[in-house]
N, C-alpha and C positions, 0 to 999 in steps of 0.2 A: 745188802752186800756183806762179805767177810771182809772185815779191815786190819790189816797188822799195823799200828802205828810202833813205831821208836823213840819212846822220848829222849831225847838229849840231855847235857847234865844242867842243864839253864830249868828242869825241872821241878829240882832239885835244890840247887844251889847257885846263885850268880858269883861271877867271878869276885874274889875277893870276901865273901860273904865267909865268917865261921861254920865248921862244917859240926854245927847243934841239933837238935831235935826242934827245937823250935823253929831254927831257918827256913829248916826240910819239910817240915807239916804246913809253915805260912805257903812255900811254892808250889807243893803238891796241893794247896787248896785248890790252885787259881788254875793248875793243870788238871783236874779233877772235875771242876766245871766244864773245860774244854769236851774232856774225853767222855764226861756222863752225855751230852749234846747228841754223842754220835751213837750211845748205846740202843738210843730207842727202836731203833727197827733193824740195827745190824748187828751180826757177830762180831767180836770188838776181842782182839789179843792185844797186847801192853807187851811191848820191850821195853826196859830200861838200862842208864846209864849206872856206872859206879865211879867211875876215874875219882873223884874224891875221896868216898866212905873208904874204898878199899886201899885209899894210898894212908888214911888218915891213923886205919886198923896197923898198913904192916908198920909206919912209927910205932907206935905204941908197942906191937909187939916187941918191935926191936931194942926197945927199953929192958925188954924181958932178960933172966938170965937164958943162955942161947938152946938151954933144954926147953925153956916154955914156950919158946916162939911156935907161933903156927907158922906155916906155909901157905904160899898166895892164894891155892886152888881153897882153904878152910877159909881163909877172908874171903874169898868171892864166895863163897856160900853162906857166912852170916851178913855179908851185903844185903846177898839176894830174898836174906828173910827177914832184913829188916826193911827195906825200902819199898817191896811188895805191903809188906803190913800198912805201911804208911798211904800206899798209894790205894789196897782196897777201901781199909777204913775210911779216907777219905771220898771214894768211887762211891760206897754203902750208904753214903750220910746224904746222896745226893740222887741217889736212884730210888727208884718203888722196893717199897720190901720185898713183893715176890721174883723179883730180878737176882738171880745168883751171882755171887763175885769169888774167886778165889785164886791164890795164890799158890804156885806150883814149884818145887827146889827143882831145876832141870841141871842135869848134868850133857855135855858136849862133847859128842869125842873130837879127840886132834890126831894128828901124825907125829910120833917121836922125833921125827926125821926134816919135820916142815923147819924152811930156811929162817922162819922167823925167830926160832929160838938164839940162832947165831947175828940175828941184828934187830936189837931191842927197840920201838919207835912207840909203844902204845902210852902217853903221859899217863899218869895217874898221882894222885896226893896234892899238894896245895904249891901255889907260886911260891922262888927261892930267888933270891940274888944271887948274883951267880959265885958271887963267895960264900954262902951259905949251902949252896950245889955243890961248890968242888969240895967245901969240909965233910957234910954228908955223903960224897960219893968216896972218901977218903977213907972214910970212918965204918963204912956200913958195905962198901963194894960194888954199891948199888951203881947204874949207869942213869949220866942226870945228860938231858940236852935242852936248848934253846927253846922257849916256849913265849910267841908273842913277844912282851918284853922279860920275861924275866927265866927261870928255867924250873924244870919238873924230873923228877925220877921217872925216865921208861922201864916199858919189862915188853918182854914180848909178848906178841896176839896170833897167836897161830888160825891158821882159816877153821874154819870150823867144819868137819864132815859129815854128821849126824847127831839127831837126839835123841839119850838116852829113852827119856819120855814120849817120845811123838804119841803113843796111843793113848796114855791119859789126856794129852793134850784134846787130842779126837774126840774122845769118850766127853770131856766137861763142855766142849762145842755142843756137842750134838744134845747137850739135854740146855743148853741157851746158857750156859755159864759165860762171863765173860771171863778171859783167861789172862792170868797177870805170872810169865813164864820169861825163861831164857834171861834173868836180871842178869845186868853186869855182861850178856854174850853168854852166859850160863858156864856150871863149872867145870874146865877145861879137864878131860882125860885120856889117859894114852890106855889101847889094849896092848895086852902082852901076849906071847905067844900062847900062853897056855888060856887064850880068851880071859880073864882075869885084869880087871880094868885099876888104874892107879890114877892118882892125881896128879898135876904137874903143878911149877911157876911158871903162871903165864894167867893173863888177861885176855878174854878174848874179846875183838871188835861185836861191842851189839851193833852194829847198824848190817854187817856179816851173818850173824845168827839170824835179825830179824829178819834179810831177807831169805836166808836157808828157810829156816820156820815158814815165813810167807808162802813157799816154793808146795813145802812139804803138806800143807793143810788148805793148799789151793784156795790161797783168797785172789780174791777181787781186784783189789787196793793195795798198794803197799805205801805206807806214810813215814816219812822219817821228819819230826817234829825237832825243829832247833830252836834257835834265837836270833836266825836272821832269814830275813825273806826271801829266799833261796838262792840258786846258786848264780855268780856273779865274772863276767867276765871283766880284765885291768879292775880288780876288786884293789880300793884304794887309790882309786887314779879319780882327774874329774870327769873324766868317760864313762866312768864302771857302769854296766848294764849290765841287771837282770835277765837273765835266761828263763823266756817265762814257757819254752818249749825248745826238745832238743829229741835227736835219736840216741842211743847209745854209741852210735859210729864217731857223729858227732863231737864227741865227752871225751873220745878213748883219745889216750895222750898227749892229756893237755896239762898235767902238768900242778895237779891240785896236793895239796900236803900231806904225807902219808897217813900224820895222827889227827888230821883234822876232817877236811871235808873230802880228801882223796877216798879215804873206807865209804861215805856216804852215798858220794858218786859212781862208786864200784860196784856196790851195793844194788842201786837202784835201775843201774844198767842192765845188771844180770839178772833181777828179777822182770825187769822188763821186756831181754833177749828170749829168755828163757819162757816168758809165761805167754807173751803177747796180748798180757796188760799193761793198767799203766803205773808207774810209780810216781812219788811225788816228794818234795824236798823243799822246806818251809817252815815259817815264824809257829810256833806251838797258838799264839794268839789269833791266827788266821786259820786253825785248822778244819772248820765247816767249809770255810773256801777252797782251802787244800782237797777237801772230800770232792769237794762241785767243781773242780778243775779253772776256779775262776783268780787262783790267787798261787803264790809258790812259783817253782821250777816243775813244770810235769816232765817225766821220760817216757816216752813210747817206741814200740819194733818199727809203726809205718807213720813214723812224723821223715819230713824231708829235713834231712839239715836240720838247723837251730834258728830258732826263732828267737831274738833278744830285744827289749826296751830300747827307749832313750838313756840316756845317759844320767843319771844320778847321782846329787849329793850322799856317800855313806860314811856314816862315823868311824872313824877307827882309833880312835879312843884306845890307851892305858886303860886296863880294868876291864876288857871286853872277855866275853867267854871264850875259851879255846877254840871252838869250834866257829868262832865269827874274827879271828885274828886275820892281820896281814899274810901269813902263811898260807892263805887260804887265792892270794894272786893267782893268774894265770893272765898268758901273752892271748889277747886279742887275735881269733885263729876264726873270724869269717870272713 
C-alpha cells in the first residue's frame, strides 16, 4: 500500500518533557521502530508535528534585537529540517541500507484572505501559567489561550491549498524512497499577484497537509498517529467510549477542539469523503494495528453510522499531551 502516516507531537516530545536533542532523538527512536515496521513492503510518507520546536525558536528569537528576529514562516522551515534530520537518521539506522530515506523542505500555499489569520487557535511552544501567559502576551503581543490545564501562545493555521513540491514528492515515490515531507504542515505562503510567492505568520495544521498530501499522491491509508487510542466519545466521563468505526456524516458537528483533535477529525473525514478510502486515528504504539484496521478509530464513505466500545476507564491526568486533553470532550450523539 501507499501510507501517509502524521505523527503527533508525543513523537517528539511528551507533555512537560524539555524541548532538547536528546528528548527528541530518545522519542523518535521508539517512533522509528513503529514507522521502519511498515516500510517493508509499502510506500511510507511521514508528516510531522512542530507545535513545540517552532514555539521554542520564536522565544528565543524574541530575545533578539527586533532586527534579528525571524518570522514564523523561517522557524517552520528550520523545524522542518531539523526534525526530518532526526526522524530519517533514526528510520536509516533501522532499515536495509539499500532502502532509500529522505527528507524534503516543502513549502504550502495558503489564502491571504483565509479567516484564520483573524482568529488565531493553532497552540505551539511550551505550557505557561496563566500569569506567565498574560505577561508574555503583554510583553511580546503574542495571543496566549487555555490549554488543558495550563495555557500556550496560538498563531494561526490557515487551510492549506497546495504543494509547492508535489512533483519531487512523486518523483522520490516512484523510485521507493520513503518520503519525510510537509514537517510542521509545511512552510506556509501566500502568492501575490505578480505569481511571486512570500512567506507568512502562521502554522499550518499537519494533520491538514497530511491529508491534502494523502489526497494528492493517491495513497491507500491515511494514518494520523497520536498518544491516545483514538477518538473518544463523553472523553473524560465514566462512559467514555472509543469510536472504533464511524462515517464522516457521523463526526461532522460534534463538537471536537479546534487545536486539538477537531484538525484530526476534519482531516480524516475528508480524506475519507473525498478518496473513498479509509483513514485512521490512533495510539503511534498501535500503529501495525492501525494499518490492519484492528486497533484506532477507523473513518470510512460506506460505514453506517458509528460504531463505539463499552465504556472505559481514561486518564486524564495533568501533564497529558495536547492532543489527549479534556478539550478533546464531546456530548454523546448515538
Amino acid at each position: 500500500m501507499r501510507i501517509v502516516v502524521a505523527l503527533g507531537g508525543n513523537a517528539l516530545l511528551k507533555r512537560g518533557e524539555a524541548v532538547s536533542a536528546d528528548a527528541q532523538q530518545r522519542n523518535v527512536q521508539t517512533a522509528a521502530t513503529q514507522l521502519a515496521a511498515l516500510a517493508g513492503s509499502n510506500d511510507l510518507v511521514i508528516v510531522h508535528g512542530n507545535g513545540p520546536q517552532v514555539g521554542l525558536l520564536a522565544v528565543q528569537s524574541e530575545s533578539t534585537p527586533r532586527a534579528a528576529r525571524f518570522p514564523l514562516d523561517v522557524l517552520d522551515a528550520e523545524t522542518e529540517g531539523m526534525i526530518g534530520y532526526i526522524i530519517e537518521l533514526e528510520l536509516r539506522n533501522r532499515l536495509p541500507a539499500e532502502r532509500a530515506c529522505a527528507t524534503l523542505l516543502t513549502m504550502v500555499e495558503v489564502s491571504a484572505t483565509d479567516p484564520a489569520f483573524d482568529r488565531p487557535d493553532k497552540p505551539i511552544g511550551s505550557i505557561l501559567t496563566q500569569g506567565d501567559a498574560t505577561t508574555v502576551a503583554r510583553e511580546t503581543g503574542w495571543t496566549v489561550a487555555p490549554d488543558g490545564a495550563g495555557w500556550r501562545r496560538v498563531v494561526p493555521s490557515p487551510k492549506p491549498l497546495r504543494f509547492l513540491e508535489i512533483q519531487p514528492v512523486r518523483a522520490l515515490l516512484a523510485g521507493g524512497t520513503i518520503v519525510i515531507c510537509a514537517g510542521g504542515g509545511g512552510i506556509p505562503v501566500v502568492a501575490g499577484q505578480s505569481g511571486r510567492y512570500r512567506g507568512v505568520e502562521a502554522v499550518v495544521d499537519k494533520d491538514r497537509s497530511a491529508a491534502l498530501l494523502a489526497r494528492e499522491i493517491d495513497a491507500d491509508l491515511f494514518v494520523i498517529a497520536t498518544d491516545v487510542s483514538g477518538v473518544y466519545l463523553d472523553w473524560g466521563m465514566p462512559a467514555a467510549r472509543l469510536i472504533r468505526r464511524a462515517s464522516p456524516a457521523a463526526l461532522e458537528g460534534m463538537g471536537f477542539a479546534a487545536g486539538s483533535m477537531g484538525p484530526k477529525v476534519e482531516a480524516t473525514c475528508e480524506f475519507a469523503m473525498r478518496t473513498g478510502r479509509r483513514a485512521v486515528i490512533g495510539a503511534l504504539a498501535d500503529i501495525e494495528q492501525l494499518v490492519a484496521g484492528t486497533a484506532g478509530t477507523s473513518i470510512t464513505r460506506d460505514q453506517a453510522g458509528m460504531d463505539a466500545g463499552e465504556p472505559v476507564a481514561v486518564e486524564t491526568q495533568q501533564g497529558q499531551h495536547p492532543e489527549s486533553n479534556t478539550s478533546m470532550a464531546v456530548k454523546n450523539q448515538l
